[in-house]
C-alpha positions as CSV (number, residue, x, y, z in Angstrom):
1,X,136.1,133.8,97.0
2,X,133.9,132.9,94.1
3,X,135.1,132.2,90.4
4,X,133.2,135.1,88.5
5,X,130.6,134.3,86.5
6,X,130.9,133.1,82.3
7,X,130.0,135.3,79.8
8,X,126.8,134.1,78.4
9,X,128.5,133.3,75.1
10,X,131.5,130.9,76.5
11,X,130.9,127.1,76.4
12,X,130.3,124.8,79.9
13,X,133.2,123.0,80.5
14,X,133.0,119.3,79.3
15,X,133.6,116.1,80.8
16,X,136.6,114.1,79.7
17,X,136.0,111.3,76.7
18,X,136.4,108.6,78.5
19,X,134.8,109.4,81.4
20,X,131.7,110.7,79.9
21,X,131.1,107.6,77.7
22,X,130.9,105.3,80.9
23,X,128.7,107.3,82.5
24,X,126.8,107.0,79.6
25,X,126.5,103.9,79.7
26,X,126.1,103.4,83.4
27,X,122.6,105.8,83.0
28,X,121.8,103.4,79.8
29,X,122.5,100.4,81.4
30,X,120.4,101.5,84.4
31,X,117.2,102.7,82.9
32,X,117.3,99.4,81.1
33,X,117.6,97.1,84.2
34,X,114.3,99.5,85.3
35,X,112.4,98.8,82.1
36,X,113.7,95.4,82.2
37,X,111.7,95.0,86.1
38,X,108.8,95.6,84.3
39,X,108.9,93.0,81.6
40,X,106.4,89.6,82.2
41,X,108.2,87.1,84.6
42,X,110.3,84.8,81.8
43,X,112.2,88.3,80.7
44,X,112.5,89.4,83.9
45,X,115.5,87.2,85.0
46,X,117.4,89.4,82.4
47,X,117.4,91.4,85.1
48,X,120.0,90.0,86.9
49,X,122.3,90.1,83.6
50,X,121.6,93.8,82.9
51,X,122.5,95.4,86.6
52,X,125.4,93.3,87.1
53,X,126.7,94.2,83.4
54,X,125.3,98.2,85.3
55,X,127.1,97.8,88.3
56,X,130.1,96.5,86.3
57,X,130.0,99.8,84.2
58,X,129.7,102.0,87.3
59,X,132.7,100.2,88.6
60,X,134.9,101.2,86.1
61,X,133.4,104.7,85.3
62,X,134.1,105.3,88.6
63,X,138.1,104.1,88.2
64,X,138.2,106.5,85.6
65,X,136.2,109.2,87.2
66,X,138.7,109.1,89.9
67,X,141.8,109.1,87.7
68,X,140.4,112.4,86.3
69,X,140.7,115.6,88.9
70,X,137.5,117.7,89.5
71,X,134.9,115.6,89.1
72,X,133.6,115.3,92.2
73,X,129.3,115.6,90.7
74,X,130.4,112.6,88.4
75,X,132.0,110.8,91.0
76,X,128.8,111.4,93.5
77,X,126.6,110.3,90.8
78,X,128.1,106.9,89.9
79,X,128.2,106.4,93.4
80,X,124.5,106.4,93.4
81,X,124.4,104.0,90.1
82,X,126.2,101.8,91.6
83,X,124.2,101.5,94.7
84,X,121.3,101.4,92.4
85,X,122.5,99.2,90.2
86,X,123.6,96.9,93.3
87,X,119.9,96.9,94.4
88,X,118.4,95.9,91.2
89,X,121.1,93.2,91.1
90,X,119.7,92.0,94.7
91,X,116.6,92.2,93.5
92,X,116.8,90.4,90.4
93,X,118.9,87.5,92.6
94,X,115.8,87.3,94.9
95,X,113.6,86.7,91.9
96,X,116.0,83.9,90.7
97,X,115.5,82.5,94.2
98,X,111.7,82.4,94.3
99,X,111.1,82.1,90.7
100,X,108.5,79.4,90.5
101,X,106.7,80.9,94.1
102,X,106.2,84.2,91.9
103,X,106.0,82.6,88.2
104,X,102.9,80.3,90.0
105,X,101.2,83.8,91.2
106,X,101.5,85.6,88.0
107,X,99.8,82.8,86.3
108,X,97.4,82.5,89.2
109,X,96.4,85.9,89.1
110,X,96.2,86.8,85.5
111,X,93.6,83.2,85.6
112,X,91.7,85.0,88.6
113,X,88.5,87.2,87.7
114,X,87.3,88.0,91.1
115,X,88.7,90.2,94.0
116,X,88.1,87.0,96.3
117,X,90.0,85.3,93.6
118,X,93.2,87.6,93.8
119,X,93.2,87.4,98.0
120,X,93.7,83.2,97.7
121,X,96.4,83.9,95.0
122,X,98.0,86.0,97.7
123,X,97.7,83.4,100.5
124,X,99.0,81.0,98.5
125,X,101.8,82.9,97.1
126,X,102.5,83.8,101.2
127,X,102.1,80.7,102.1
128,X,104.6,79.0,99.3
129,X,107.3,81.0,99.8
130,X,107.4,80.4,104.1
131,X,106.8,76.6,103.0
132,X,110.3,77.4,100.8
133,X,111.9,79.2,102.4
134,X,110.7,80.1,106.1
135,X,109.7,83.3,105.3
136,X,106.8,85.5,106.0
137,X,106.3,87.6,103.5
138,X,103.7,90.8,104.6
């Protein structure tokens, strides 16, 4: 059977203190590691730094989520932060990894003016990382 419904006039029911500050900062912490994706290639590694410091947050939002009974949507959503948050961490650890591959493509294609131009910085940015790393990039 279904609870009735609230009166218009009563207030939604409120997450605990603690548990609604970490999620706070879990959400802050993840919309900056996407603005922070963005950012020219030097900032960019800040990625790494800001999802872990995410996926640390979701971690222990989630301890305390968990500790608290009924709150099964919070404990969904930091679920998905921290997967999230675990890929932008992945992501920013692949940039660390090919970091001069990608920092000599950014500067090759904000040098090239031409169409034909931007194809050979993509060949050679394909063709650097398999010489790295044996990888064929698509």
């Amino acid at each position: 059977m279904t609870p009735p419904p609230s009166p218009p006039g009563s207030p939604r029911p409120t997450l605990p203190g603690r548990a609604a500050q970490y999620a706070r900062v879990v959400v802050a912490l993840m919309l900056l590691s996407w603005v922070v994706s963005f950012l020219p290639f030097p900032l960019r590694f800040g990625l790494l730094v800001v999802s872990a410091g995410a996926v640390a947050a979701a971690v222990v939002a989630l301890v305390e989520a968990f500790r608290t009974a009924g709150l099964t949507r919070l404990r969904v959503m930091l679920t998905f932060g921290l997967a999230v948050s675990g890929y932008f961490s992945l992501v920013g650890l692949g940039y660390l990894l090919i970091a001069p591959d990608v920092m000599a493509y950014e500067d090759c294609m904000s040098k090239a003016l031409t169409v034909q131009r931007e194809n050979h910085c993509r060949v050679d940015y394909r063709q650097d990382v398999f010489d790295r790393w044996g990888v064929k990039i698509p």
